[in-house]
DSSP file (Angstrom, degrees, kcal/mol; ACC not computed):
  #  RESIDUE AA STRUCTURE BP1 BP2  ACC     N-H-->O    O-->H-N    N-H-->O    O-->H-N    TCO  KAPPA ALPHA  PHI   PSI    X-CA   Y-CA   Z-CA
    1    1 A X    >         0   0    0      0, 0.0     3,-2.1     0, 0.0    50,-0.4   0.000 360.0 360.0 360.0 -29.9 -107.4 -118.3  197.5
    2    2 A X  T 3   +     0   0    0      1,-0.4    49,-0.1    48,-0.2     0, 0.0   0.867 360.0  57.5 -24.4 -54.1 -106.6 -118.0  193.7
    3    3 A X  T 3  S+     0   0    0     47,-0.0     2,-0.5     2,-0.0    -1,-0.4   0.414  76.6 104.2 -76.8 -12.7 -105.4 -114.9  194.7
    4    4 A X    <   -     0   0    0     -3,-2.1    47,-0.3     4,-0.1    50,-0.2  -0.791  51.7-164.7 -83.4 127.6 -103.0 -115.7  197.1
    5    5 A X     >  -     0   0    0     -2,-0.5     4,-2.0    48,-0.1    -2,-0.0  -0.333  38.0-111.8 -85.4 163.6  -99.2 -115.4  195.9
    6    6 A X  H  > S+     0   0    0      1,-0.2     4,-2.4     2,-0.2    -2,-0.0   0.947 122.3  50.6 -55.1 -46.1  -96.2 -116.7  197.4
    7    7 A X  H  > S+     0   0    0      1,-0.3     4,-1.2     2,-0.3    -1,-0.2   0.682 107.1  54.4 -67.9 -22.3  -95.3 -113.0  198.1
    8    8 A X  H  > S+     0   0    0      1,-0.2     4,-2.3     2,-0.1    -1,-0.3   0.885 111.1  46.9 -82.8 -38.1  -98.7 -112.3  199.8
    9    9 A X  H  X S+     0   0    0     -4,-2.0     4,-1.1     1,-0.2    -2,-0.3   0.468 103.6  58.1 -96.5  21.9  -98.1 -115.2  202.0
   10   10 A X  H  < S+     0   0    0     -4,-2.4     4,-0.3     2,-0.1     5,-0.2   0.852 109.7  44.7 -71.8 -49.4  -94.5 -114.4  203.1
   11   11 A X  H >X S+     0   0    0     -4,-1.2     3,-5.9     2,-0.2     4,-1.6   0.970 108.0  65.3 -53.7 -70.2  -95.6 -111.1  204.4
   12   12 A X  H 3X S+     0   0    0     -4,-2.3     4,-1.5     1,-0.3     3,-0.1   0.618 111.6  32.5  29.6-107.1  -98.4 -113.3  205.8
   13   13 A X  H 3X S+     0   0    0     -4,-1.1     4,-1.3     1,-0.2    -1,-0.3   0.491 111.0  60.0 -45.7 -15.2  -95.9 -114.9  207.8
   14   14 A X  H <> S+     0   0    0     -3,-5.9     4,-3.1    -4,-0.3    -1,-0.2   0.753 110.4  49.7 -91.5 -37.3  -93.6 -112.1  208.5
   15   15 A X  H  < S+     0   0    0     -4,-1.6    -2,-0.2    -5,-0.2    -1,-0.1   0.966 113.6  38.8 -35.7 -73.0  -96.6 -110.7  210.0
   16   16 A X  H >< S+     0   0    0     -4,-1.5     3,-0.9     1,-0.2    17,-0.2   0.990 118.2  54.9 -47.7 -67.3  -97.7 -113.9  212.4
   17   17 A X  H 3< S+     0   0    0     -4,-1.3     2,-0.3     1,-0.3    -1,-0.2   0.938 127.4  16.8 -46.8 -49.5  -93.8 -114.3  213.1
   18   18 A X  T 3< S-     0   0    0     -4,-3.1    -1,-0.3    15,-0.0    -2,-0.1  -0.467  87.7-171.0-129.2  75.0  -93.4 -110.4  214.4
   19   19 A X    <   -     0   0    0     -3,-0.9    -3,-0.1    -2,-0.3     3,-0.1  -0.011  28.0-108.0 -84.5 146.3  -97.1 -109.2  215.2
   20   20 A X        -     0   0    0      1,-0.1     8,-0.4     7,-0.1    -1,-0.1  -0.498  50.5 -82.6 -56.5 144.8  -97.7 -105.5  215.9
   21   21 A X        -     0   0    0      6,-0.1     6,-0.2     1,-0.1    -1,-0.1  -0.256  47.3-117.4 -34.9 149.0  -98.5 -104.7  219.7
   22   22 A X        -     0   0    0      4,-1.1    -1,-0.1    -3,-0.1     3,-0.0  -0.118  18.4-117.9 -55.0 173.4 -102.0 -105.1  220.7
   23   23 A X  S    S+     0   0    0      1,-0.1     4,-0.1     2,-0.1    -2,-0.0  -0.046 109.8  66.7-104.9  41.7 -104.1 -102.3  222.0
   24   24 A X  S    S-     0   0    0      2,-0.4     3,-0.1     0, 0.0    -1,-0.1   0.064 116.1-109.7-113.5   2.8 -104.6 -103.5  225.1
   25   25 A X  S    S+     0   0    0      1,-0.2     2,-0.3    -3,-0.0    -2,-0.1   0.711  79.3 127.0  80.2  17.1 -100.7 -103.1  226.0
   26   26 A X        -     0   0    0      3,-0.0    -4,-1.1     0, 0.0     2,-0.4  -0.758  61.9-132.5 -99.4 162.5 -100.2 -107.3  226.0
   27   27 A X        -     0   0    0     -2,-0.3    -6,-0.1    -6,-0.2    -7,-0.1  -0.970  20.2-120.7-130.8 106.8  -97.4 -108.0  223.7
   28   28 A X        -     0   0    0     -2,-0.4     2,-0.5    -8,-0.4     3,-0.1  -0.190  36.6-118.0 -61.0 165.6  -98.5 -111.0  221.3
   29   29 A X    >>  -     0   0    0      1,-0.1     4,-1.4     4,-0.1     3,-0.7  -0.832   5.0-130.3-100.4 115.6  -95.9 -113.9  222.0
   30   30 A X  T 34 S+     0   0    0     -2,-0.5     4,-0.4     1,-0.2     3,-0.4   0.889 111.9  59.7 -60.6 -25.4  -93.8 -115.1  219.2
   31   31 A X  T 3> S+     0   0    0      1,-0.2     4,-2.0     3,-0.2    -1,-0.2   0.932 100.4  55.7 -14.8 -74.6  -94.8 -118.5  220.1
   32   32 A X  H <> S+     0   0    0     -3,-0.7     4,-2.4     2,-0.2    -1,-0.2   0.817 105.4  52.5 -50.1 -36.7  -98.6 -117.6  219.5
   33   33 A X  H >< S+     0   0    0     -4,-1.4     2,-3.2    -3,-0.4     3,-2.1   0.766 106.3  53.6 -77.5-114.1  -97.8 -116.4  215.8
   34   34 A X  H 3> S+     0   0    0     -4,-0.4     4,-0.6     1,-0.4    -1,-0.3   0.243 108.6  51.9 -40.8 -16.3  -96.1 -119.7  215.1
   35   35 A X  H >X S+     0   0    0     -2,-3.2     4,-2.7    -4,-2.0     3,-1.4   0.880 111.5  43.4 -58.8 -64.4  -99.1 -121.2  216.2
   36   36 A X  H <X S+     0   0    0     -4,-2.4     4,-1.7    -3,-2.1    -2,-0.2   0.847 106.9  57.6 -50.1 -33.8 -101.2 -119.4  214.1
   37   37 A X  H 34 S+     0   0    0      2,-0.2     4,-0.3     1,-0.1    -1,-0.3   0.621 105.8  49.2-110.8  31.5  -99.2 -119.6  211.4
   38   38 A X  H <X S+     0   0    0     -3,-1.4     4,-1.5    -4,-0.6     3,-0.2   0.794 111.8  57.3 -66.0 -40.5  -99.3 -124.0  211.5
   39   39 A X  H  X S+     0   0    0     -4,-2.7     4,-0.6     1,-0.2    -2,-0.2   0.846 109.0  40.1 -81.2 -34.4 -102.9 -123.4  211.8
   40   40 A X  H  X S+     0   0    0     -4,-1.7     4,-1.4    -5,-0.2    -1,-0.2   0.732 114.6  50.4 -83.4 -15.9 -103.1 -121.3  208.5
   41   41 A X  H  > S+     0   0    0     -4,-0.3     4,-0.8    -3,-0.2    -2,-0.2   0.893 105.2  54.2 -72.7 -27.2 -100.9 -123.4  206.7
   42   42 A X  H  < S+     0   0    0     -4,-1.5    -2,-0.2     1,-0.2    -1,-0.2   0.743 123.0  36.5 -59.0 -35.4 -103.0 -126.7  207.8
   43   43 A X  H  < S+     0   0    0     -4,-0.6    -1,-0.2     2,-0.1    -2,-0.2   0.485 112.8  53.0 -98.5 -35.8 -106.1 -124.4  206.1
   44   44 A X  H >< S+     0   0    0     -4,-1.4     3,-0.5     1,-0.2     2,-0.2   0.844 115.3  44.6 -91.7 -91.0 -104.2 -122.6  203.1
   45   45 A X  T 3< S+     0   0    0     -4,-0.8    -1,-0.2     1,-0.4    -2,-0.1   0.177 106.0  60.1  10.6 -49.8 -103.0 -126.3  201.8
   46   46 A X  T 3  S+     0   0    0     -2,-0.2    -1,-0.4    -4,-0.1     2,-0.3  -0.350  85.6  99.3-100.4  26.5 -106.5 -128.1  202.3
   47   47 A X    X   -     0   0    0     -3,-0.5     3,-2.0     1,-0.1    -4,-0.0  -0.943  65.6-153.1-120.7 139.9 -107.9 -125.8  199.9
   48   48 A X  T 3  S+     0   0    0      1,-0.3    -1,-0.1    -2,-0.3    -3,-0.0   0.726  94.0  70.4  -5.9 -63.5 -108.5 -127.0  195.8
   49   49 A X  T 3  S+     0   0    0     -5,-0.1    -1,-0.3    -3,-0.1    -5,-0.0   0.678  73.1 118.9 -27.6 -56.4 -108.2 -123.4  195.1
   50   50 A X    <   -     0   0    0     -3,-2.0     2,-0.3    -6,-0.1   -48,-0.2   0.025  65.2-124.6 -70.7 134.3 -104.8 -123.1  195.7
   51   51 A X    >>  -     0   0    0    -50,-0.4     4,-1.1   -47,-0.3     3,-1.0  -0.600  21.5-134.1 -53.8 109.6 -102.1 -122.0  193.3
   52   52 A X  H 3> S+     0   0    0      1,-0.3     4,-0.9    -2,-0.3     5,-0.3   0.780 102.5  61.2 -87.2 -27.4  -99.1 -124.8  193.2
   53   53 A X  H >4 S+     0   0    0      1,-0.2     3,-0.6     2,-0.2    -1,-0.3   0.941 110.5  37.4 -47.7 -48.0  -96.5 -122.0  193.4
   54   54 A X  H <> S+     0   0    0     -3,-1.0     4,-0.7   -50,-0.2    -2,-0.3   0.448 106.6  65.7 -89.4   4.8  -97.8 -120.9  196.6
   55   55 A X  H 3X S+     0   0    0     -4,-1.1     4,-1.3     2,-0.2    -1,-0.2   0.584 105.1  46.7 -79.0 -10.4  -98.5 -124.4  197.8
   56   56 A X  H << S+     0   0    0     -4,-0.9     4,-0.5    -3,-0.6    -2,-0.2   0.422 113.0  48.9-102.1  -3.2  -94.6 -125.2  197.7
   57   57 A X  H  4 S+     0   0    0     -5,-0.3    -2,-0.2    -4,-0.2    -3,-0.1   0.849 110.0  52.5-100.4  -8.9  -93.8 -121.9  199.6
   58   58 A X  H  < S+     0   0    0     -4,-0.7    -2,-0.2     1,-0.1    -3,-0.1   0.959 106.3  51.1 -66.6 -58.1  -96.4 -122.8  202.1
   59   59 A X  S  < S+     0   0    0     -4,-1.3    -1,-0.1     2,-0.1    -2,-0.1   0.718  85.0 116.8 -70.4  -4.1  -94.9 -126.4  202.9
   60   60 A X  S    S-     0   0    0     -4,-0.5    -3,-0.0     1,-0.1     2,-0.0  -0.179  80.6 -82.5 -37.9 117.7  -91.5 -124.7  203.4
   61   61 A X        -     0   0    0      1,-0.1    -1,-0.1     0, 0.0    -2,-0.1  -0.367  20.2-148.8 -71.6 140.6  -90.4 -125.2  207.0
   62   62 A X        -     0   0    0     -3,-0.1    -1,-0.1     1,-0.1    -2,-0.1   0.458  29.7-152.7 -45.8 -44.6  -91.5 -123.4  209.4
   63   63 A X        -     0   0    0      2,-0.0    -1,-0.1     0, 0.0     0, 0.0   0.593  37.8 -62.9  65.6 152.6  -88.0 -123.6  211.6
   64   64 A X        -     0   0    0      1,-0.1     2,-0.6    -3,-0.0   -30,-0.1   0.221  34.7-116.2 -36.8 163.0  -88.3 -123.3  215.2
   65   65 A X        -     0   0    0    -31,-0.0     2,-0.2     2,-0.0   -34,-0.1  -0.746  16.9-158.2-122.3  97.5  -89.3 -120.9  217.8
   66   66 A X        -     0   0    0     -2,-0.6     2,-0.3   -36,-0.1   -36,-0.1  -0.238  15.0-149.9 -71.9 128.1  -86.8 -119.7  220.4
   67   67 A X        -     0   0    0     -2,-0.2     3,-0.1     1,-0.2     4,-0.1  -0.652   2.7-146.8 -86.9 156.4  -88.7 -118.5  223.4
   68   68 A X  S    S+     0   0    0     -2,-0.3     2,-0.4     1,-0.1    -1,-0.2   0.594  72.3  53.0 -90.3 -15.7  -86.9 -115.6  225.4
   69   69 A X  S    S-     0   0    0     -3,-0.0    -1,-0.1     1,-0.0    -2,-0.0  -0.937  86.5-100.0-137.5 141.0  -87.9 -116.2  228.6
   70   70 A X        -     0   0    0     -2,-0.4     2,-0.4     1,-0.1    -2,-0.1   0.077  33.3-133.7 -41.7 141.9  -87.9 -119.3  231.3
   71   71 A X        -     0   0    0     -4,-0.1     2,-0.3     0, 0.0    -1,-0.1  -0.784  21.2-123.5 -77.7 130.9  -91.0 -121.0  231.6
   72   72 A X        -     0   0    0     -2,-0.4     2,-0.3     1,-0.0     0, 0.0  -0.629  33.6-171.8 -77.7 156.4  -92.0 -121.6  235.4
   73   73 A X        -     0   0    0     -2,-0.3     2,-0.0     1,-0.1    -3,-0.0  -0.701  23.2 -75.8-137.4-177.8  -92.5 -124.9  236.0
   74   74 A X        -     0   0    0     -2,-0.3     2,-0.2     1,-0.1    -1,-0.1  -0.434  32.6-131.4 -85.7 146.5  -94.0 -127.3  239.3
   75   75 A X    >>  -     0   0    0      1,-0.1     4,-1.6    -2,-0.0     3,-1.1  -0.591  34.3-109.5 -66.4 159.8  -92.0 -127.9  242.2
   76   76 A X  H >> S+     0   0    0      1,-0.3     4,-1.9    -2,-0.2     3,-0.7   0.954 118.1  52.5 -67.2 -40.2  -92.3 -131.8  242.8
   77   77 A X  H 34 S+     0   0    0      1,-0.4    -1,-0.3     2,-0.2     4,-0.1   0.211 113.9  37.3-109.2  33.0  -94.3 -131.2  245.7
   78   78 A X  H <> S+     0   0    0     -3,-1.1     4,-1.5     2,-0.1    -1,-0.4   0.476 111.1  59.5-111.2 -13.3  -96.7 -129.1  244.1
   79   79 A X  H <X S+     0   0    0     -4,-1.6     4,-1.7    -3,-0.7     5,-0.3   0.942 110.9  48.7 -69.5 -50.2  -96.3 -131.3  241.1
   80   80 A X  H >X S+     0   0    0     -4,-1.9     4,-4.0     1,-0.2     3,-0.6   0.948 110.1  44.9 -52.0 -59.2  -97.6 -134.1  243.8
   81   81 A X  H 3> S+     0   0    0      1,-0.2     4,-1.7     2,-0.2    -1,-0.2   0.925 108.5  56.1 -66.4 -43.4 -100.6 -132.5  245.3
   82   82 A X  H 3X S+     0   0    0     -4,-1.5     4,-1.2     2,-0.2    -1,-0.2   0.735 118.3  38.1 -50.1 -33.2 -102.0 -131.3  241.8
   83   83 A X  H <X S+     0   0    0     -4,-1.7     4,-2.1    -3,-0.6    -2,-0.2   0.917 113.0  53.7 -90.5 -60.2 -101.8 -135.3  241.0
   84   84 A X  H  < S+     0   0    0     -4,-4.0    -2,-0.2    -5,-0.3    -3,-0.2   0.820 114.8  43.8 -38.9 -29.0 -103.0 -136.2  244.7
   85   85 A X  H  < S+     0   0    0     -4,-1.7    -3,-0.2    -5,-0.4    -2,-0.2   0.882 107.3  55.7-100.5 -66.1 -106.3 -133.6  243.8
   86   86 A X  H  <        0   0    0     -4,-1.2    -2,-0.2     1,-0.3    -3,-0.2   0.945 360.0 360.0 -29.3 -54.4 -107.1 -135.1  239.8
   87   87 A X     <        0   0    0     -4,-2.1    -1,-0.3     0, 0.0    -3,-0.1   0.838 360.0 360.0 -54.4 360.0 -107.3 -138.7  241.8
C-alpha cells in the first residue's frame, strides 16, 4: 500500500467506473463498479500503510451513479402477496 499513488488509484477507479466486458458476454453494470469501488476505498483508507497524498484523493467524492435503464418494480398486488407469503 506504500506503493500506491494517487495516479495509480485514479486509473483504479477509471477502471471500476468503466470496466472492460466480461468473457462470458454479461456487460459489468456501472452500478457494480461503484460498488466496488466504496468497498475499496472503505479498505485502502483503513490501512496504516497508506501514503497521505493518496489518502486525500481516495476521500474525494465519489459523485453519483446514473443508471441507464428503468428498474422493474412490484405491482401492488404482487407487492401484497409477497408480504401475504413472508407472514
Amino acid at each position: 500500500m506504500a506503493e500506491l499513488t494517487p495516479a495509480v488509484w485514479n486509473r483504479w477507479r477509471l477502471h471500476l467506473v468503466n470496466p472492460a466486458p466480461r468473457a462470458q458476454g454479461r456487460q459489468p453494470t456501472a452500478m457494480s463498479g461503484h460498488e466496488r469501488l466504496l468497498d475499496s476505498r472503505v479498505v485502502a483508507l483503513a490501512l496504516p500503510e497508506l501514503r497521505a497524498d493518496t489518502a486525500r484523493t481516495i476521500e474525494m467524492r465519489v459523485g453519483r451513479v446514473h443508471r441507464s435503464k428503468d428498474k422493474p418494480f412490484y405491482t401492488q398486488a404482487q407487492f401484497e402477496a409477497i408480504q401475504k407469503a413472508a407472514r
